[in-house]
Each structure stands twice: as C-alpha cells, then as structure tokens.
Backbone as CSV, one residue per row, in Angstrom:
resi,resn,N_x,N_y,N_z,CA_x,CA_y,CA_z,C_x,C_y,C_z
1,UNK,14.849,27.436,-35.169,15.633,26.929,-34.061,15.333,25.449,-33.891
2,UNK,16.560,24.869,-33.903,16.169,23.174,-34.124,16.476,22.696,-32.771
3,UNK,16.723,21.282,-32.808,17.657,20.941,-31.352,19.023,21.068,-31.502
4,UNK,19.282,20.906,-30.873,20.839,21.116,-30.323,21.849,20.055,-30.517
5,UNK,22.978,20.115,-31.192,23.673,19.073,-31.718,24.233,18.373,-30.499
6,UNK,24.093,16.902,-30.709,24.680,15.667,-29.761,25.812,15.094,-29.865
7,UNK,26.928,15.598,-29.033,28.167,15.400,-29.443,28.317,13.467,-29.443
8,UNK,29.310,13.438,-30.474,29.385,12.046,-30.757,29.191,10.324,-29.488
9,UNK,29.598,10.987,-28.509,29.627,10.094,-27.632,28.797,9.947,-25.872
10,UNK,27.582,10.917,-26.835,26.973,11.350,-25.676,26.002,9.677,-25.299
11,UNK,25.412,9.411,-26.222,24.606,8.087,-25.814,25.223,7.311,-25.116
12,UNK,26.574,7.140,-25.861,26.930,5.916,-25.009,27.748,5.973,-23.464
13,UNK,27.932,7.182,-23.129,28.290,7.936,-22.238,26.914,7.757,-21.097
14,UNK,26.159,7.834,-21.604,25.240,8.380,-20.426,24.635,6.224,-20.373
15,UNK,25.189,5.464,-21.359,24.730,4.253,-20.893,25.192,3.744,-20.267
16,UNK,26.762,3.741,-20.656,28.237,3.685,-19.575,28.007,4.233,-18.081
17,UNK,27.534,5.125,-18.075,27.114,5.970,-16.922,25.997,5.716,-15.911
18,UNK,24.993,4.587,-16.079,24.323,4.407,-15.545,24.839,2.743,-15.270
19,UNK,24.934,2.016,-16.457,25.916,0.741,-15.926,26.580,0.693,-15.297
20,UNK,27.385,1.654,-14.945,28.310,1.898,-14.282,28.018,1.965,-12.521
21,UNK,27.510,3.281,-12.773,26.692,3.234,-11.278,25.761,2.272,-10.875
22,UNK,24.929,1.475,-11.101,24.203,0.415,-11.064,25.029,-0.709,-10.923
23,UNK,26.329,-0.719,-11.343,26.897,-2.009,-10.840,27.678,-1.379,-9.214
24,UNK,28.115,-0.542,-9.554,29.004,0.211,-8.246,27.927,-0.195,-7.027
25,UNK,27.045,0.399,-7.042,25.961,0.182,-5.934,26.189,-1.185,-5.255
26,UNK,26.120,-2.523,-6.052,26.306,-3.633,-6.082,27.414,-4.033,-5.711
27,UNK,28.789,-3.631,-6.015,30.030,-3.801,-6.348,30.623,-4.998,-4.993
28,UNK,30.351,-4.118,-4.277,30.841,-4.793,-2.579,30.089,-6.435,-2.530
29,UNK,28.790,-6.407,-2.596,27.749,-7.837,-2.394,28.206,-8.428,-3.371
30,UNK,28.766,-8.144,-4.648,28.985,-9.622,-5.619,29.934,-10.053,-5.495
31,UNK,30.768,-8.801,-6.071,32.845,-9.172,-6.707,33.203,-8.669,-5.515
32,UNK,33.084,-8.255,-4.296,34.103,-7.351,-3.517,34.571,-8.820,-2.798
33,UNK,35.542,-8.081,-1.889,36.620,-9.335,-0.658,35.598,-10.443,0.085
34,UNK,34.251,-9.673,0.418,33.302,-10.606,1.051,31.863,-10.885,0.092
35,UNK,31.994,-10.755,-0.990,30.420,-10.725,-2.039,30.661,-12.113,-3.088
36,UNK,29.644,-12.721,-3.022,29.190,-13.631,-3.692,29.956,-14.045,-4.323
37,UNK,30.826,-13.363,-5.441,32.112,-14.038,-6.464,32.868,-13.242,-6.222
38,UNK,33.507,-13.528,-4.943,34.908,-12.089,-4.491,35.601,-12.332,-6.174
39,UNK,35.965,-10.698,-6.533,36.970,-10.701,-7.794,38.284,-11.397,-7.616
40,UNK,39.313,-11.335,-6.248,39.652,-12.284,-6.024,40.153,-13.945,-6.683
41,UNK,39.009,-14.301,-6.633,38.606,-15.730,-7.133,38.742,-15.733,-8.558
42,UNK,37.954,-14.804,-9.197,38.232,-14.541,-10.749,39.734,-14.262,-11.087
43,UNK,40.480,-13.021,-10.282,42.215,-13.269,-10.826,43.036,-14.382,-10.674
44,UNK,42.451,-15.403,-9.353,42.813,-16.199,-9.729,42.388,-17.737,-10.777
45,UNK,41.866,-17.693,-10.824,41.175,-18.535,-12.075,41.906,-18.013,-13.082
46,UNK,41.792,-16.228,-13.542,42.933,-16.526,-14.757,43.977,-16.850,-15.134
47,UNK,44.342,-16.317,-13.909,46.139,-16.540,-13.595,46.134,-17.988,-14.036
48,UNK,45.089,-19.088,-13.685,45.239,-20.361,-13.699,44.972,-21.044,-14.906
49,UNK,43.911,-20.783,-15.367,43.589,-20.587,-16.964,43.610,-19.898,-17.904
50,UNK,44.036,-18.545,-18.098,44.091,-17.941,-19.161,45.183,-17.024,-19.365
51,UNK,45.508,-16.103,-20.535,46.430,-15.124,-20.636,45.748,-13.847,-20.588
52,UNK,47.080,-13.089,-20.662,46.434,-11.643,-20.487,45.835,-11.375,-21.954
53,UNK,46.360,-11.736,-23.127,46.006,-11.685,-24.344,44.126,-12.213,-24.028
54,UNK,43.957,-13.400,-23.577,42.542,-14.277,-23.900,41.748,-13.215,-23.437
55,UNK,41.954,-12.740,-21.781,41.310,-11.830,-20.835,42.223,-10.650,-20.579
56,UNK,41.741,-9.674,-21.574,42.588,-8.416,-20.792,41.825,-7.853,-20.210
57,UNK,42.313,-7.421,-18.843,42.394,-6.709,-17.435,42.702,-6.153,-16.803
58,UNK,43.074,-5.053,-15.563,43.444,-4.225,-15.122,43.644,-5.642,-13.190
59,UNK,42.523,-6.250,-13.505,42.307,-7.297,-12.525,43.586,-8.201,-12.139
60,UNK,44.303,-8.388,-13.235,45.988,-9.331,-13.322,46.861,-8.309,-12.086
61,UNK,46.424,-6.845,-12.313,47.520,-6.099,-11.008,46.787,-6.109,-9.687
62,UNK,45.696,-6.227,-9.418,44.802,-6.451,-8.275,43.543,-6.511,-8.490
63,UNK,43.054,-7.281,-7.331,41.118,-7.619,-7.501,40.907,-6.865,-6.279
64,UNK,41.851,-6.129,-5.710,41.117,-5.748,-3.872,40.489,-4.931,-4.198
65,UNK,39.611,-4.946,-3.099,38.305,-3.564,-3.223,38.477,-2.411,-3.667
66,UNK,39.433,-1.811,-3.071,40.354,-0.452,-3.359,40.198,-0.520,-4.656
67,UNK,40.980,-1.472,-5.863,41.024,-1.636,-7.437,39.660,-1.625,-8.019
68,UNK,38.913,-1.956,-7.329,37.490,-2.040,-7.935,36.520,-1.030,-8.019
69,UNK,36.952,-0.602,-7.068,36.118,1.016,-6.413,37.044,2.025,-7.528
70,UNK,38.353,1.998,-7.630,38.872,2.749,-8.792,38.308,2.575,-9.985
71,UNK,38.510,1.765,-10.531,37.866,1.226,-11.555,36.541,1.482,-12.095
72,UNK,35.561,1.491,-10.967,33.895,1.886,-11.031,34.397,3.807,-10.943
73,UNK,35.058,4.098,-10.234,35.105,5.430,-10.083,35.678,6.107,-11.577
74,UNK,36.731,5.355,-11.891,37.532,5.609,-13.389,36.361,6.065,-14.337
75,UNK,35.306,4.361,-14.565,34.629,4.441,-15.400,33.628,5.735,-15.283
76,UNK,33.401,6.093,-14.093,32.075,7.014,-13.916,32.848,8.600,-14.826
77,UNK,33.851,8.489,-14.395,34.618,9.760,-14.920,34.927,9.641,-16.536
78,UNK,35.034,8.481,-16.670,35.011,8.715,-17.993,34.218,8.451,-18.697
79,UNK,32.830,8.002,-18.341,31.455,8.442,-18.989,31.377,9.844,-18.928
80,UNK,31.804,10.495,-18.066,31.357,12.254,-17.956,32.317,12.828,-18.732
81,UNK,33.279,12.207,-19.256,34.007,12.884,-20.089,33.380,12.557,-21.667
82,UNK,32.816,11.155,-21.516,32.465,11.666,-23.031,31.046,11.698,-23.473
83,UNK,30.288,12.137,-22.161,29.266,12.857,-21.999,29.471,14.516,-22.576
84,UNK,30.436,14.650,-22.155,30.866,16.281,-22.294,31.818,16.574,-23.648
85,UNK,31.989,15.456,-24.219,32.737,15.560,-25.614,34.183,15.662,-25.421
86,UNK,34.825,15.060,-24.531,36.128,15.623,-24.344,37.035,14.445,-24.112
87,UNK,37.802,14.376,-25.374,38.840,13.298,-26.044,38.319,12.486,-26.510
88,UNK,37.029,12.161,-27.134,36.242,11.035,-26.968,37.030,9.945,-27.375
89,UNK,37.840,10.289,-28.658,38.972,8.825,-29.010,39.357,8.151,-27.702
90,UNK,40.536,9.011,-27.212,41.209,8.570,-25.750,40.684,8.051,-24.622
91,UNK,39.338,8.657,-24.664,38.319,8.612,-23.728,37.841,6.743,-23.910
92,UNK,37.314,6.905,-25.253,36.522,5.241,-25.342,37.968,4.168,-25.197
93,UNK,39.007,4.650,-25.719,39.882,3.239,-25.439,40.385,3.153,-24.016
94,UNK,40.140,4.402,-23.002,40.439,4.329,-21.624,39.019,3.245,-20.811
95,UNK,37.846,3.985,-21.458,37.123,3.376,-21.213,36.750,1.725,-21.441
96,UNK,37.159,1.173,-22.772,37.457,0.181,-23.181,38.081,-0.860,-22.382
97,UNK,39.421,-0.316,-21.771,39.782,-1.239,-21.186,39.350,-1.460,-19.618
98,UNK,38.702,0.004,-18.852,38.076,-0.272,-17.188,36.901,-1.064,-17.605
99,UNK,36.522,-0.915,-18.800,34.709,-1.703,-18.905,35.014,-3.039,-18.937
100,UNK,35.906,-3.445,-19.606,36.818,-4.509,-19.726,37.439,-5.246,-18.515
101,UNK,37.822,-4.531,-17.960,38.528,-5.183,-16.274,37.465,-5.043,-15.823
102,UNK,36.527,-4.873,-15.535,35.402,-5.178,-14.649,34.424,-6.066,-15.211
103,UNK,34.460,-6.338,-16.373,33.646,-7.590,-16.885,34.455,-8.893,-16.878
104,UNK,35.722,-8.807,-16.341,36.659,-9.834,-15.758,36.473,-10.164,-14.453
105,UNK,36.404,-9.075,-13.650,36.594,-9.115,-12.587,34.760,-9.688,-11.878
106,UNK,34.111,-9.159,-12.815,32.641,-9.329,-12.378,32.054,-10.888,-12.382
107,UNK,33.010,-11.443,-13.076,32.653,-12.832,-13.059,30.787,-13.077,-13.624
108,UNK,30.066,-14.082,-13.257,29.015,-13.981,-13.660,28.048,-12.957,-13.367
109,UNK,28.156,-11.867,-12.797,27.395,-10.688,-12.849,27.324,-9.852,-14.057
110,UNK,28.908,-9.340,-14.619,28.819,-9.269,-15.599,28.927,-9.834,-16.968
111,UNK,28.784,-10.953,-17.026,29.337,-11.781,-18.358,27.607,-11.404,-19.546
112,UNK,26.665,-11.112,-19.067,25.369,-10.819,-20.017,25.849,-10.066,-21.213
113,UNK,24.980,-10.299,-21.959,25.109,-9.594,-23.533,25.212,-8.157,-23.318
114,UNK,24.174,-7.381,-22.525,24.343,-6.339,-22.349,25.845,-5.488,-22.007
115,UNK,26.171,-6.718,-21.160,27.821,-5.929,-20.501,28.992,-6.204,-21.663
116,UNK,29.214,-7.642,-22.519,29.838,-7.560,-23.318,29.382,-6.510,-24.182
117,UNK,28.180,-6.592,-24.759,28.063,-5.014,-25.787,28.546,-4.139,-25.610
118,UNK,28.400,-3.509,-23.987,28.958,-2.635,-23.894,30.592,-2.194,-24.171
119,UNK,31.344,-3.378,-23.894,32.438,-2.966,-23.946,33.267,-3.456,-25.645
120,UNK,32.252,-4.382,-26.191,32.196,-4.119,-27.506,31.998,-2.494,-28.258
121,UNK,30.975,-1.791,-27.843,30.716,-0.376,-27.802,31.779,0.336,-27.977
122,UNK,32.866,0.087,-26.572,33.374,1.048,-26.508,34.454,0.998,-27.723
123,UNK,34.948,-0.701,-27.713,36.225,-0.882,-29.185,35.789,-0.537,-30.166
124,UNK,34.557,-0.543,-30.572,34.705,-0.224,-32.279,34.470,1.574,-32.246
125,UNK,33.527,1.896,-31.323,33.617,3.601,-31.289,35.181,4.081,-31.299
126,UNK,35.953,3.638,-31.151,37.335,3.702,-31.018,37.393,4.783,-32.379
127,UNK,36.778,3.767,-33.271,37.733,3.791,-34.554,36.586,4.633,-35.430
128,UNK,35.607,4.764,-34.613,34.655,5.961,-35.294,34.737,7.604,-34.486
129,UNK,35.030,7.699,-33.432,34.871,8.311,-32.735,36.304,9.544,-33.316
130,UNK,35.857,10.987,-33.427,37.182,12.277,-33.889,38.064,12.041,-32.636
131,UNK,39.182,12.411,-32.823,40.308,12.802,-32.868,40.307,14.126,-31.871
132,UNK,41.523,14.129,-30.914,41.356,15.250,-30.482,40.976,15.812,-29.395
133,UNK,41.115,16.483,-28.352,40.633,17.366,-27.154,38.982,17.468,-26.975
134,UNK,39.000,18.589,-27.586,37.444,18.578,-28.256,36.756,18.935,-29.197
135,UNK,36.802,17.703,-30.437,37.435,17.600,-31.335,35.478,18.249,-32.535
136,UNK,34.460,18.911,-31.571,33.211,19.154,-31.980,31.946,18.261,-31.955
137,UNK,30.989,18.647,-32.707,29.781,17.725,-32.265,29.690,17.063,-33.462
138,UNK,28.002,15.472,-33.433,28.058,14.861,-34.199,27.894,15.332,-35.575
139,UNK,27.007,16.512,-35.741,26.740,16.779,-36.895,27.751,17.028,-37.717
140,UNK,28.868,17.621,-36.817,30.207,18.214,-37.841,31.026,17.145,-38.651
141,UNK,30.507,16.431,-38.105,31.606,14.546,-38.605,31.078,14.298,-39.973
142,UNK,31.495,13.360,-40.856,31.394,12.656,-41.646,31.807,11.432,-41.606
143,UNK,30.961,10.240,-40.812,31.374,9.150,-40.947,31.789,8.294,-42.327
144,UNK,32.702,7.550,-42.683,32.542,6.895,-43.810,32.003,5.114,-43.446
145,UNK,31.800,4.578,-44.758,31.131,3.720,-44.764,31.674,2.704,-43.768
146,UNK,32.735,2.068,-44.303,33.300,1.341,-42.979,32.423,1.656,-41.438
147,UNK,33.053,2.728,-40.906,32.361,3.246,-39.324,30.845,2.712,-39.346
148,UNK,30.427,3.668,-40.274,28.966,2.904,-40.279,28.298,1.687,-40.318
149,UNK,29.442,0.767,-40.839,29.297,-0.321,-41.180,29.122,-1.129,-39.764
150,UNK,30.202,-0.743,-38.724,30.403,-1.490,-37.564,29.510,-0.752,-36.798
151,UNK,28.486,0.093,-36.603,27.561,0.509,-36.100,26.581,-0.263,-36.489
152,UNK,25.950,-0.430,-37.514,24.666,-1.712,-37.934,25.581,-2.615,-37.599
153,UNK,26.742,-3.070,-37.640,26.856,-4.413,-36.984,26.711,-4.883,-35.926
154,UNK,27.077,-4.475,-34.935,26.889,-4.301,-33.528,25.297,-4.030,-33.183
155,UNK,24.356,-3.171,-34.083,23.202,-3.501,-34.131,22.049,-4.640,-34.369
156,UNK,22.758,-5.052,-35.817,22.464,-6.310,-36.080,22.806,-7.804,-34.906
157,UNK,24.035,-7.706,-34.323,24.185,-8.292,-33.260,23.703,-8.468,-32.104
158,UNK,23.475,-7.586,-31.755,22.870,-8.024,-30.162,21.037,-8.344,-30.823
159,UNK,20.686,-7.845,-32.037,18.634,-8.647,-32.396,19.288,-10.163,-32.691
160,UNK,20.430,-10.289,-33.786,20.457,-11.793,-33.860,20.719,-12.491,-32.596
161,UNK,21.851,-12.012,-31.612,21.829,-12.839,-30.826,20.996,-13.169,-29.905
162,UNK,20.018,-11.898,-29.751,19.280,-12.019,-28.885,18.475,-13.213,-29.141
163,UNK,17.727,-13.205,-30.584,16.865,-14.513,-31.096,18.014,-15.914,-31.294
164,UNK,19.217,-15.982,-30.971,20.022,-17.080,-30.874,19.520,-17.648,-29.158
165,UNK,19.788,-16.731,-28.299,19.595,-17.499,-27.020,18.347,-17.522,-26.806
166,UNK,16.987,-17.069,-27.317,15.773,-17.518,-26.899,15.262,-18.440,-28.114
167,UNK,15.796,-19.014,-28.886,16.033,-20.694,-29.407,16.506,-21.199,-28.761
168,UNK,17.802,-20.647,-28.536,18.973,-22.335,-28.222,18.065,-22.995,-26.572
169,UNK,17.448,-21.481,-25.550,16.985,-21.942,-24.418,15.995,-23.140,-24.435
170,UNK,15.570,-23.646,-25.342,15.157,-24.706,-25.102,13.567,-24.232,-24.709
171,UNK,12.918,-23.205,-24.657,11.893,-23.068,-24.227,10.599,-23.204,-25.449
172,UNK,9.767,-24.255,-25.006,8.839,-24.103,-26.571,8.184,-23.415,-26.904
173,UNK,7.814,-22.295,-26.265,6.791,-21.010,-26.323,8.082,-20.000,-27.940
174,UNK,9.716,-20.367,-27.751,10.094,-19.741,-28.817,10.496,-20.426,-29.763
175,UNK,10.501,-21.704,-29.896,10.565,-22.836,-30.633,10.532,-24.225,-30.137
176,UNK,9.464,-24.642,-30.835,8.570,-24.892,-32.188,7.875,-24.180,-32.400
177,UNK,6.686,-23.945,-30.735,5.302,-23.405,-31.061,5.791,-22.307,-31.248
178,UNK,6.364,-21.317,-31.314,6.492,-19.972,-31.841,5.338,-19.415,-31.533
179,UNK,5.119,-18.899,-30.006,3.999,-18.591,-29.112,4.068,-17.836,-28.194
180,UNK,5.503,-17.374,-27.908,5.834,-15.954,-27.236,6.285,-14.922,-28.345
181,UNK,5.973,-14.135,-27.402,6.056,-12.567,-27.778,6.791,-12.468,-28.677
C-alpha cells in the first residue's frame, strides 16, 4: 500500500488557495474604494496607458469592491476545483485570467515574482494539464517532453531570477563580496 495518487493540479491549487485567501484578508486595506492603491486608480491608469491586449483584466469592466470580492471569491472556488481534480484544463484558464485581473487590479501589492509566477503557473499548466470533467489522477498522464519542458522552465525561472534581483539590488553582501547567504 503506497500513497495515494495526486491529481494533477492539486499543488498548485492549494497555492492558489492560500494566495488567494491571504490576499482577500487584505483586499479592502490595499486595492479596495478606501485602501492604499484603491483598484480604481489602477483601471484608470490603464484605460490611460495601456490596452487590453498589454494588461488583460476582468478590472477594464469594474474595480468596485463588489468586482474584487468576486474575483477573490471566483479564485477561491476555483482553487477547490482543481484541488478536487475537476476540469482542471477549464479550471486553470478560468483561473488564469481572475489571477490575472487581480494582479492588475492589485497594483503594487501584487506585482512580486511570486504573484506573476503564479499566474504564469496557471498559463502554461493550461497546456499540460488533461482534458475533460474529471479527466483522472497524475499518475495516469503521460506528459510529453514539451510539457515538461515548460515545467523546468518556469523552475529554472523564478532561481535565475531570483539571483537577477539580488545582483541588480545593488547590495554588496551579493555582489562583489559574495557574503550573504
């Protein structure tokens, strides 16, 4: 008796799932009508600078609280959906795009590596992720190389970048002296 097979989209489900709630908590004090960078301010800035193509969003049809609280609520539901294995395709590109409107809407709260990853996460699982209702667990899959490929990439990405911004910061403990951790 071994462990128990982990349906394909359980990790990132339950990371989605705690990002999620951890920003919700927050939601009102940063991006809401009265918090630090009302979202607000961010739709309009794009409206003013950018397209929907540069920044896609859910934020272009509203930033009011109401939209935001959906949105955090959307996402929570659809971490539990592909916590539970169910549509995971449909699931990550639904998810894709609320993780997406709220890293618009979040303005500098969410702009960190962590939050783009995430919703990096969710696009390329897109295209790894079965097909289907509920379409079985990971073991039953056969990824091919490609899929795998954009999994170490996205891995490889966030160690390089990480050692990109603790160079570029300017701090000498990570270059020259090469004296932190």
């Amino acid at each position: 008796a071994g462990l128990a097979p982990i349906p394909v989209g359980f990790g990132l489900g339950v990371t989605a799932l705690a990002a999620t709630v951890a920003f919700w908590a927050q939601m009102p004090g940063l991006v809401g009508s009265r918090g630090l960078w009302p979202a607000a301010d961010a739709a309009a800035w794009l409206r003013g600078n950018a397209s929907f193509a540069n920044a896609p969003s859910l934020i272009w049809v509203s930033s009011s609280d109401a939209m935001l609280h959906a949105l955090c609520g959307a996402s929570v539901a659809l971490s539990l959906l592909l916590i539970a294995n169910v549509a995971p395709r449909a699931t990550l590109v639904a998810s894709y795009v609320v993780w997406q409107s709220l890293v618009e809407a979040g303005g500098p709260f969410l702009k960190f590596q962590w939050d783009i990853l995430l919703a990096e996460s969710f696009f390329w699982s897109m295209f790894y992720a079965p097909a289907g209702l509920k379409p079985g667990l990971a073991f039953e899959q056969k990824a091919e190389g490609w899929q795998r490929l954009i999994v170490y990439f996205l891995g490889f990405k966030v160690a390089f970048c990480s050692g990109v911004v603790k160079i570029a910061s300017g701090d000498a403990a990570w270059w020259p002296d090469l004296t932190a951790l």
